[in-house]
Each structure stands twice: as structure tokens, then as C-alpha cells.
C-alpha positions as CSV (number, residue, x, y, z in Angstrom):
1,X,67.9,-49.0,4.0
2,X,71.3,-49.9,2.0
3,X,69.3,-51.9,-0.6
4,X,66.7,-49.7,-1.0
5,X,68.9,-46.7,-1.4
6,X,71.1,-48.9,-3.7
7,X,67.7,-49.7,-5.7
8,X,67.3,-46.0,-6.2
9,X,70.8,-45.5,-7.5
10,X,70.9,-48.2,-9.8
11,X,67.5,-46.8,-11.6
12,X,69.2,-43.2,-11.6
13,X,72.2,-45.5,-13.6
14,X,70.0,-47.0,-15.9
15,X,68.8,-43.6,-17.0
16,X,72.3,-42.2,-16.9
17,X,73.4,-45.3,-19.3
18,X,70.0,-44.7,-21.6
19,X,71.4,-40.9,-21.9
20,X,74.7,-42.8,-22.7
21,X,73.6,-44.9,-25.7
22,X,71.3,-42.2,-26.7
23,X,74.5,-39.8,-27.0
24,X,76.8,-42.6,-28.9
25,X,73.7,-43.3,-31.4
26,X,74.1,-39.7,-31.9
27,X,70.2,-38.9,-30.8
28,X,71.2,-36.7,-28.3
29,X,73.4,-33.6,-30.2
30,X,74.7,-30.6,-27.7
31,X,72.1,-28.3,-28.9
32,X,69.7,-30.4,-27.7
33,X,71.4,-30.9,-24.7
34,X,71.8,-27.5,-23.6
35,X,68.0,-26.8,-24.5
36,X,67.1,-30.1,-22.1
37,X,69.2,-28.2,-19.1
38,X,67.6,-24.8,-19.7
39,X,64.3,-27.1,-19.4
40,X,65.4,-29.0,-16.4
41,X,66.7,-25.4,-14.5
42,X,64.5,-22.9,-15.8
43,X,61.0,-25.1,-15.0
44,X,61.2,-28.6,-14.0
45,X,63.6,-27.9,-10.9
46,X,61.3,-24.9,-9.4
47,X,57.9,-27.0,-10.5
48,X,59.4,-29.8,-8.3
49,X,60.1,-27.4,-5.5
50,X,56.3,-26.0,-5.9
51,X,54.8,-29.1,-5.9
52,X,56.6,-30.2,-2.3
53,X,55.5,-26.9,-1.0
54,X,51.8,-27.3,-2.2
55,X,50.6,-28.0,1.3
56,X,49.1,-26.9,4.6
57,X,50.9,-23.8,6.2
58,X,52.9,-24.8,9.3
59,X,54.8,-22.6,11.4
60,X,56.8,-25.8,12.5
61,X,57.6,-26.5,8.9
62,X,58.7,-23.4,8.3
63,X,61.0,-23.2,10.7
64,X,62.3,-26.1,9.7
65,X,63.2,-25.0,6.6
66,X,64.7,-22.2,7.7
67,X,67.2,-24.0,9.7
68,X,68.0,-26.3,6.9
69,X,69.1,-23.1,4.7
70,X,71.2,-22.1,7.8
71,X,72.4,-25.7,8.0
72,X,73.6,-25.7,4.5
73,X,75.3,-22.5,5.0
74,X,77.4,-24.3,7.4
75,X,77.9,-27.3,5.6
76,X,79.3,-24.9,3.1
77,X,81.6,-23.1,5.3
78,X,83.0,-26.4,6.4
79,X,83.5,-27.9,3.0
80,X,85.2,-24.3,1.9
81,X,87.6,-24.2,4.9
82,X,88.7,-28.1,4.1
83,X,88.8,-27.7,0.6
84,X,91.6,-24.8,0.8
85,X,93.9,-26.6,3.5
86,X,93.5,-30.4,2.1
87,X,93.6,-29.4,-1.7
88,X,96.4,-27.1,-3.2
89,X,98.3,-27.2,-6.2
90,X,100.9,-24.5,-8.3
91,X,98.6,-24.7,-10.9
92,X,95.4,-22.3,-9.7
93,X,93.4,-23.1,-12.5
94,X,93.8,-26.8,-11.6
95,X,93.5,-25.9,-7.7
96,X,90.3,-24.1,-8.1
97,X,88.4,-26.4,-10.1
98,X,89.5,-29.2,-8.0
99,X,87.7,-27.4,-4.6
100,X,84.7,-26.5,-6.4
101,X,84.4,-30.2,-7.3
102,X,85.2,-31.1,-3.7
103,X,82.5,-28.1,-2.3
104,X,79.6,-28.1,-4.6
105,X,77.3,-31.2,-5.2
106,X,75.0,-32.3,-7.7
107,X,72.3,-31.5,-5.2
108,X,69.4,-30.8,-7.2
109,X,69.8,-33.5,-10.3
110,X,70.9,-36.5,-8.4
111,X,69.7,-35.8,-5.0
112,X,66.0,-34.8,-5.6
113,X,64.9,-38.0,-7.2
114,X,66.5,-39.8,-4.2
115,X,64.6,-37.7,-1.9
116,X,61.4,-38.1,-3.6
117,X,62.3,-41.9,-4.0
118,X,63.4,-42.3,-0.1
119,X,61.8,-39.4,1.9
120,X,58.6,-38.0,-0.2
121,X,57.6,-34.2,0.2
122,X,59.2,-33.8,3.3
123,X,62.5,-34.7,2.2
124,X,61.9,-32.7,-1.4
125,X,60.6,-29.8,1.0
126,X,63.9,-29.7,3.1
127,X,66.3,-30.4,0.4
128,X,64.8,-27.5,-1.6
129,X,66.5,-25.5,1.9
130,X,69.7,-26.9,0.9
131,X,69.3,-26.2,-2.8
132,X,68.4,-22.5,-2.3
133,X,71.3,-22.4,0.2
134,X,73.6,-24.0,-2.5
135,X,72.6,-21.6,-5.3
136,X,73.5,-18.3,-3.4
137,X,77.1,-20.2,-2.1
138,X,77.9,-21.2,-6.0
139,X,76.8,-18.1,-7.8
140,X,78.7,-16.5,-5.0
141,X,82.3,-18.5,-3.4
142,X,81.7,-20.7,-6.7
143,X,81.9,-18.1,-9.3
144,X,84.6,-16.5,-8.0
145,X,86.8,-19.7,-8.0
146,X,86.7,-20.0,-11.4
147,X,86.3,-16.5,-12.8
148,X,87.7,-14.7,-10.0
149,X,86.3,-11.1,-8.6
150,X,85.1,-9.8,-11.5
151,X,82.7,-12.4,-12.3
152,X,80.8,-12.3,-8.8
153,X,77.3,-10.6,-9.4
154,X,75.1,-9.9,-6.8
155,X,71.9,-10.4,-8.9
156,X,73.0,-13.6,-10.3
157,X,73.5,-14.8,-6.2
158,X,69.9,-13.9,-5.9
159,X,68.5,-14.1,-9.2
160,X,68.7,-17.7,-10.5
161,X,66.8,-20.5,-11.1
162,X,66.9,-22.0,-8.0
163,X,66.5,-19.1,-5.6
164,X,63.3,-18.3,-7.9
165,X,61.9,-21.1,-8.0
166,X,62.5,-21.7,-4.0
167,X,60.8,-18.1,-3.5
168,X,57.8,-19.3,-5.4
169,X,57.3,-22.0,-3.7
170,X,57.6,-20.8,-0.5
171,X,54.9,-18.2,-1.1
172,X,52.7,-20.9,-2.3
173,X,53.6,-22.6,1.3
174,X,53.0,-19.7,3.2
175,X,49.7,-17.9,1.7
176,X,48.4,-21.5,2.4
177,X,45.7,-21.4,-0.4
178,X,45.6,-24.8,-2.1
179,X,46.4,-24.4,-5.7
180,X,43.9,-25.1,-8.1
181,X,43.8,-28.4,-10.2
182,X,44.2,-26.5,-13.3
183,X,47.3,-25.2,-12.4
184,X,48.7,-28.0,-9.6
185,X,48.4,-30.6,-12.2
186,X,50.5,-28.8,-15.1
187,X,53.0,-28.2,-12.3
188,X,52.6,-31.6,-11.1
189,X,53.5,-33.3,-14.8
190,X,56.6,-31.2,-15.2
191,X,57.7,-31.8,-11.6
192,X,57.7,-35.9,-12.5
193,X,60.6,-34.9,-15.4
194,X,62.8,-34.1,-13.1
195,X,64.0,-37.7,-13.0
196,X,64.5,-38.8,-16.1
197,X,66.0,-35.5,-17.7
198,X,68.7,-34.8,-15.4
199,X,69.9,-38.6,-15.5
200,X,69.7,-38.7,-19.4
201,X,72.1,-35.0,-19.5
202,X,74.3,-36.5,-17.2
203,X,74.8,-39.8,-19.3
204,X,75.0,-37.4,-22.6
205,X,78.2,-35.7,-20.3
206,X,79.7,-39.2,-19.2
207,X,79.9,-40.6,-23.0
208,X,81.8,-36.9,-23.7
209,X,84.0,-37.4,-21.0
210,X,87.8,-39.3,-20.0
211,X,86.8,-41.1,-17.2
212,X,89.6,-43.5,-18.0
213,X,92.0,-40.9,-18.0
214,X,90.9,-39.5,-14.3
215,X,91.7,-43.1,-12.8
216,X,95.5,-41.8,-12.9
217,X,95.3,-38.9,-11.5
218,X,96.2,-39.6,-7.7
219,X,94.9,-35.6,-6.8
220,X,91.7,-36.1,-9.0
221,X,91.2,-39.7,-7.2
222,X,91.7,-38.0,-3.6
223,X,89.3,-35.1,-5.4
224,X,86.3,-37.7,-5.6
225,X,87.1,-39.4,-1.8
226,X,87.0,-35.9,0.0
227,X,83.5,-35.5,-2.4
228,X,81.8,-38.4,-2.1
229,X,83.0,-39.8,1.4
230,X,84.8,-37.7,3.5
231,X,82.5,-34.4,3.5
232,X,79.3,-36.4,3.6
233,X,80.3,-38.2,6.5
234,X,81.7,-35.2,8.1
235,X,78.1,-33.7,7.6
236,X,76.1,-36.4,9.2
237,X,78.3,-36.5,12.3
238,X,77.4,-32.5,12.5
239,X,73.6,-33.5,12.5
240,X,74.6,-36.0,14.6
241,X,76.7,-34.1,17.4
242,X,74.0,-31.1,17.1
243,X,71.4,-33.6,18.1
244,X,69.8,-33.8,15.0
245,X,67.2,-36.8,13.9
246,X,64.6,-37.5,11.2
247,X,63.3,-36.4,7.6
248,X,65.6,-32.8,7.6
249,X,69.4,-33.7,8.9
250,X,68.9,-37.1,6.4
251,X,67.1,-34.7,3.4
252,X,70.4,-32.9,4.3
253,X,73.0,-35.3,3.9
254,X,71.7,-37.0,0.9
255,X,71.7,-33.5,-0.8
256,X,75.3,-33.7,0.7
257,X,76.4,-37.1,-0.6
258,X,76.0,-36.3,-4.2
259,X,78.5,-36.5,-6.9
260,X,80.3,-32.8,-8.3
261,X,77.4,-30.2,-8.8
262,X,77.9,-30.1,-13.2
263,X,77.8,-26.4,-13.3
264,X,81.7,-26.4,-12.6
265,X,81.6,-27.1,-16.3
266,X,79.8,-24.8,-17.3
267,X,81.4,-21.9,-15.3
268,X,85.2,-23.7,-16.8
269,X,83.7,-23.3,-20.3
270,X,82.6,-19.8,-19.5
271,X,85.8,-18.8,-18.0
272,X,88.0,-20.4,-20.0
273,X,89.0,-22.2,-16.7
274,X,90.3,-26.2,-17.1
275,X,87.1,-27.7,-18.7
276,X,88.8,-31.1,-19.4
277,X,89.3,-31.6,-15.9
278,X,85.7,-30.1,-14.3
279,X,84.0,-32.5,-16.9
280,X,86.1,-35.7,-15.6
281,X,85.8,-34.5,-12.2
282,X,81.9,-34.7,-12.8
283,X,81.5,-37.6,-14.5
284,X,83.8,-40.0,-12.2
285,X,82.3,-38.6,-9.2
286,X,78.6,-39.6,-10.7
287,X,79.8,-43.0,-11.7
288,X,81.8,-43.5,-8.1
289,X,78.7,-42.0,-6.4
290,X,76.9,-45.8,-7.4
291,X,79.2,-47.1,-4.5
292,X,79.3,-44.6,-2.0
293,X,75.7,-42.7,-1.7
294,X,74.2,-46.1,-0.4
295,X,77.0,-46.2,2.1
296,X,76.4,-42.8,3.3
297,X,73.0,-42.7,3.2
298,X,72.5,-45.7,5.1
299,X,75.0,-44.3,7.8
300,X,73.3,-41.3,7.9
301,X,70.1,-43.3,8.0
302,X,71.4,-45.4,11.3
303,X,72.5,-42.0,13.0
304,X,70.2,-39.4,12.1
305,X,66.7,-41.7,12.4
């Protein structure tokens, strides 16, 4: 499982290093960019979600799913409560981009092509549980750690690209009606972008970004252990002590072992919060994440089977 897993990650970094040398060539400008995102969040994310959900109804399925939303909530909850006792700092700006790195993964760009790669449908299925999860908690807790109470909107918990997209798809899974080719095969092209894109925006971010400069900061540093080790880990031992095992608690804690979710850069920008830091945060988490996803993935994979 650890080479295979490692196999995965290493393609994901050669697109991320393409995205790179596309961005240091200049090919890649931030206008084009920011369109490529809107792409990736607006139609290929919920197209990837419709195409996992393009199957027979199943009341066991469904239930499944549901409990991987509540699961996610939990994970959530635990992450939130470690995040304010392990990570404080007199700066609150600093503080508060610092546990949204920590809470919030990259769940849908670098975890859906591993699911896809390591679990098929059924692991895209239940990690689109987690991601729908995810969305309300970050348009929600997330928000509000960067642009405090007055940026919380309800509609914007419930009315974004991934709660959309996860209500579409769902209805396709539950009215059961196969979809026909003329429209499953659109949906099915732009599902297959989702993982070259994501890799090549997140390589455009890394060759913008001081990753040198994050190596010496000790709080950053602990930042990307408690991210990319400690939570995961803590994760799959919940699966595991809840007597969890197969395709959902591992969908689960790859979504889990992914590097910093990049909208904390967008919401720093947005806010005016510490964008510097949210964009090292993301980009040495993604380039760390090459050494610890295969190590937490194949644990989970030796617990959670």
C-alpha cells in the first residue's frame, strides 16, 4: 500500500512541478489562474462528485454517506478544540491563520485524485461526505477566523460550490435514473480535469510562495506536524476505536491527511488577514505532504481494512 500511495503522490508532484515551470516561464499569469480555480470549483469539482454518484440507488449507501458527513463533523470538532489549546500566539492575526491551516485540508484538490487513484467511486462517493461536510465547517468556523463575525453568512455555509454540487449529485443517486450518455459523458470529460488542474494551480501558488522562509519558523514547522501528522493519525484511531473498517473510514482519512485546504489564502487576501503566511503555510504543507500522506494512508490502510 505505501508504494502505491507514494506512486500516486509523486504523479500529483509532477503535475504540481509542470504548474511550477509553467508559472516561472510565465505561461501561467494570475488571471488565468483565478479563471482555472473558478473552473476547477464552479464545474469540475461537482462534475466529479456527479459522476461517483451516477449509480444504482442503495439505501446502504446512503446511509453510509450520511454517516461520513456526520463523521466529518466530528473530525472537525476535534481538530477545532486542538487547534485553540495547542496553537496560540499574541498576535491574532497570526493565531488565526495558523488554526485554520491546522483545521481545514486540501480535501477536494489533493485528496480526490488520490481517492479515485486508490479507492475508485466508492471512495470519491464517501469523500464527497467529507467535502460537503468541510464546506459548511469553513464557510462557517473558517470564515469567522479570519474575518471574524461579520463575515459569517448563512447562505454562503449553504450556498457554495461544494454543497451544490454534493446536492446534485446526491439527487442523481437517489432518483436512481441512469443518466443519459449525452449528458453522463460531458460530465464524465470534465470530472477527468480534476487532476491535472488542481495540481497545476497549486504548483502556480508554490513558485509564488517562501517556502524557504517557512523552514525557520519553529510555530509554522509545528503548524504543518499537527496538519499533516498529528490530526490524521488522531482521525484514523477514531475510525479505529469506533470500530470502523473499509472503503468509508480510509475515503475519510485520506480526505483527512491532506496538506492546508488553499482557501485560507483566499479568505487572508479577502480580509486583509496575514496572506504571506496562509500562502507559505499552504505551499509547505503540499510539498511536506509528499512524505507524510503515504505514511498515513498506509497506517490507516493497516487499521481501517
Amino acid at each position: 500500500m505505501f508504494e502505491t500511495v507514494l506512486t500516486q503522490v509523486v504523479i500529483l508532484f509532477i503535475l504540481i512541478f509542470l504548474g511550477l515551470t509553467l508559472t516561472k516561464t510565465k505561461v501561467f499569469t494570475e488571471n488565468g489562474i483565478k479563471g482555472m480555480t473558478d473552473l476547477v470549483l464552479y464545474l469540475v469539482t461537482p462534475c466529479v462528485m456527479i459522476k461517483s454518484f451516477a449509480r444504482e440507488f442503495s439505501p446502504k449507501l446512503l446511509k453510509n454517506l450520511l454517516l461520513s458527513i456526520g463523521l466529518t463533523f466530528l473530525l472537525h470538532l476535534v481538530f477545532i478544540l486542538i487547534s485553540k489549546l495547542v496553537l496560540r500566539s499574541k498576535n491574532i492575526t497570526r493565531q488565526n491563520v495558523l488554526q485554520f491551516a491546522v483545521i481545514f485540508s486540501n480535501c477536494g484538490f489533493m485528496a480526490i485524485p488520490l481517492l479515485q487513484a486508490l479507492l475508485g467511486d466508492d471512495g470519491v462517493f464517501y469523500g464527497s461526505g467529507y467535502i460537503a461536510a468541510f464546506q459548511v465547517a469553513i464557510w462557517s468556523y473558517g470564515i469567522f477566523l479570519i474575518g471574524g463575525k461579520e463575515a459569517i453568512s448563512v447562505k454562503k455555509m449553504f450556498v457554495n460550490p461544494g454543497v451544490i454540487g454534493f446536492i446534485l449529485a446526491l439527487a442523481v443517486f437517489c432518483i436512481g435514473i441512469p443518466l443519459p450518455k449525452v449528458i453522463f459523458e460531458p460530465v464524465s470529460y470534465m470530472a477527468s480535469l480534476n487532476t491535472p488542474l488542481p495540481m497545476l494551480i497549486i504548483g502556480y501558488h508554490l513558485a509564488n510562495s517562501n517556502v524557504l522562509q517557512g523552514l525557520k519558523d519553529i510555530k509554522l514547522l509545528f503548524t504543518c506536524v499537527l496538519r499533516l501528522f498529528i490530526l490524521p493519525i488522531i482521525a484514523v484511531f477514531i475510525f479505529y476505536l469506533l470500530g470502523l473498517h473499509g472503503a468509508l473510514p480510509l475515503a475519510l482519512s485520506i480526505c483527512a491527511s491532506a496538506p492546508t485546504a488553499a482557501l485560507v489564502t483566499m479568505f487572508a487576501s479577502k480580509f486583509e488577514s496575514d496572506t504571506a503566511l496562509s500562502v507559505t503555510a499552504v505551499s509547505l504543507t503540499t510539498l511536506l505532504s509528499i512524505a507524510s500522506m503515504p505514511v498515513v494512508i498506509t497506517l490507516a490502510e493497516a487499521l481501517l481494512k
